[in-house]
C-alpha positions as CSV (number, residue, x, y, z in Angstrom):
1,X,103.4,103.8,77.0
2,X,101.5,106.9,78.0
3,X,97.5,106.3,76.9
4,X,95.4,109.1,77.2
5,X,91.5,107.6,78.1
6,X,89.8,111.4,78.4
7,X,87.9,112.5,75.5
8,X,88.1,112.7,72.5
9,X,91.5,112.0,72.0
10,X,93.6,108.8,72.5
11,X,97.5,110.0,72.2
12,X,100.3,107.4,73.4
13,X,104.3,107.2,74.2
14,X,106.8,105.5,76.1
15,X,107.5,107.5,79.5
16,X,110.8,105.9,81.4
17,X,110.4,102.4,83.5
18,X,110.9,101.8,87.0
19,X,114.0,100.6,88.1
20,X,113.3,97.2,90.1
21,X,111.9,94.0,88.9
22,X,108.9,95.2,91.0
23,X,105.7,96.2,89.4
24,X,104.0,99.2,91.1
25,X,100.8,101.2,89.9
26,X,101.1,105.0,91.0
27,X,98.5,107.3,91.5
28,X,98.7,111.3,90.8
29,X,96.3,113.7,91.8
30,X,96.0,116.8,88.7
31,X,93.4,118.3,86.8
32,X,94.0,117.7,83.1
33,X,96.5,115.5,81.3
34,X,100.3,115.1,80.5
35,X,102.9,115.2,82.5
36,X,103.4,118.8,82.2
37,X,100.6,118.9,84.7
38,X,101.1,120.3,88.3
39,X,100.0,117.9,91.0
40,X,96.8,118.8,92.5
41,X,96.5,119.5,96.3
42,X,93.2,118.3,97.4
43,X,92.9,114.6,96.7
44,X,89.3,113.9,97.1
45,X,88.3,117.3,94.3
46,X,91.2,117.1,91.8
47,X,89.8,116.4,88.4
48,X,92.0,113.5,87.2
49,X,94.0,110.6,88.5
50,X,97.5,110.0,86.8
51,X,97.9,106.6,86.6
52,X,101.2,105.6,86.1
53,X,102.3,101.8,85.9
54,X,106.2,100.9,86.6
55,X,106.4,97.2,84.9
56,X,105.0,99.1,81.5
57,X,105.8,102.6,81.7
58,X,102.5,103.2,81.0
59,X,100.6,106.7,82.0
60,X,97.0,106.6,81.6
61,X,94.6,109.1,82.9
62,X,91.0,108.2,84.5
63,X,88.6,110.9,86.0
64,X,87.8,111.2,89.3
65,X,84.1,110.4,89.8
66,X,83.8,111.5,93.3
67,X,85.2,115.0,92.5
68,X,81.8,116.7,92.7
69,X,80.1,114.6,95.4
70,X,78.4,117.0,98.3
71,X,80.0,115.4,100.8
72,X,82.5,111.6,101.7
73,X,85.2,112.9,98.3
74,X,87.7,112.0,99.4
75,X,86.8,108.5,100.8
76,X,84.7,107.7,97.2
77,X,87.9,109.1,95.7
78,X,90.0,106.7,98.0
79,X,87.8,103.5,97.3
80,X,88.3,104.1,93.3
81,X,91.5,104.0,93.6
82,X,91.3,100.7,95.6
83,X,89.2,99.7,93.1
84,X,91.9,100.3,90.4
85,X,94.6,98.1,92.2
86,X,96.7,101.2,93.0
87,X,99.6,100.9,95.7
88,X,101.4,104.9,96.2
89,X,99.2,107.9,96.0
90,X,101.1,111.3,95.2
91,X,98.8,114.3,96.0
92,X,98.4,117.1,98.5
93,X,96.7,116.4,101.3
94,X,94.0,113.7,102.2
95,X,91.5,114.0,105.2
96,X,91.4,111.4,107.4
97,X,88.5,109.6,106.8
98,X,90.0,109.1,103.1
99,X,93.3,108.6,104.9
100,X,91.6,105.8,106.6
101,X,90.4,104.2,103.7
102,X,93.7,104.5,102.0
103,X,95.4,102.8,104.6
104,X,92.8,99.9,105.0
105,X,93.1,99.6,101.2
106,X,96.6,98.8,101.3
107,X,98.0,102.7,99.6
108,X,100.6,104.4,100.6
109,X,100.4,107.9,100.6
110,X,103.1,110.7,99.6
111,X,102.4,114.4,100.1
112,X,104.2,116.0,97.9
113,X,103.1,119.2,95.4
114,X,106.4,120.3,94.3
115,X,106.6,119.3,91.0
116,X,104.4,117.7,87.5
117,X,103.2,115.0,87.0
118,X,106.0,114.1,84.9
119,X,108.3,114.8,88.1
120,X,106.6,112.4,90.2
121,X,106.7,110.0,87.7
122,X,110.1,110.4,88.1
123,X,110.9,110.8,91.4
124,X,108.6,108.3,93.0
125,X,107.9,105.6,89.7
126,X,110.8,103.2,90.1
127,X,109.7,102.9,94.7
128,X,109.0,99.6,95.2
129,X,105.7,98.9,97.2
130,X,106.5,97.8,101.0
């Protein structure tokens, strides 16, 4: 079920599962919502986080708060996710001190910009964490 949490509207539908019996919770970089979205290159400064959950099918979207910060983006933008229990990161490119955090945190990372959001989704939803 896709859940829009940005304001003011809350819009909702089923988006296709992932194929294992393993859950997975799948970030993607962009800076509005749906999956009609392109992916965003620059992790720490994209607006929004697709969130996309494989055991549900469920594609929320959450702000990212460190978007405007001076300086450290990326690596506030990296410990949010952590904070969100996320485990793949589709996006751009990440620096390393973000990378760093990433990696500590447990998130795999995919650069990849050639698509939507709603391509990811389906490209990279049903990969089982490792």
């Amino acid at each position: 079920m896709f859940i829009c949490t940005l304001y003011p509207l809350a819009v909702s539908f089923k988006l296709p599962r992932g194929k294992g019996d393993e859950r997975m919770k799948m970030a993607i970089t962009c800076n509005g919502e749906g999956e009609d979205q392109p992916i965003e290159e620059r992790f720490g400064r994209c607006s929004v986080f697709a969130l996309y959950d494989s055991a549900s099918g469920a594609l929320s979207y959450v702000n990212n708060k460190a978007k405007d910060a001076s300086s450290g983006a990326g690596v506030k933008a990296a410990q949010q996710l952590i904070d969100m229990g996320v485990e793949l990161l589709i996006t751009g490119r990440v620096g390393p001190g973000a990378k760093e955090v990433l990696d500590e945190g447990g998130i795999r990372v995919k650069e990849w910009t050639a698509g939507t959001v709603g391509d990811a989704v389906r490209r990279f939803g049903a990969a089982a964490p490792s």
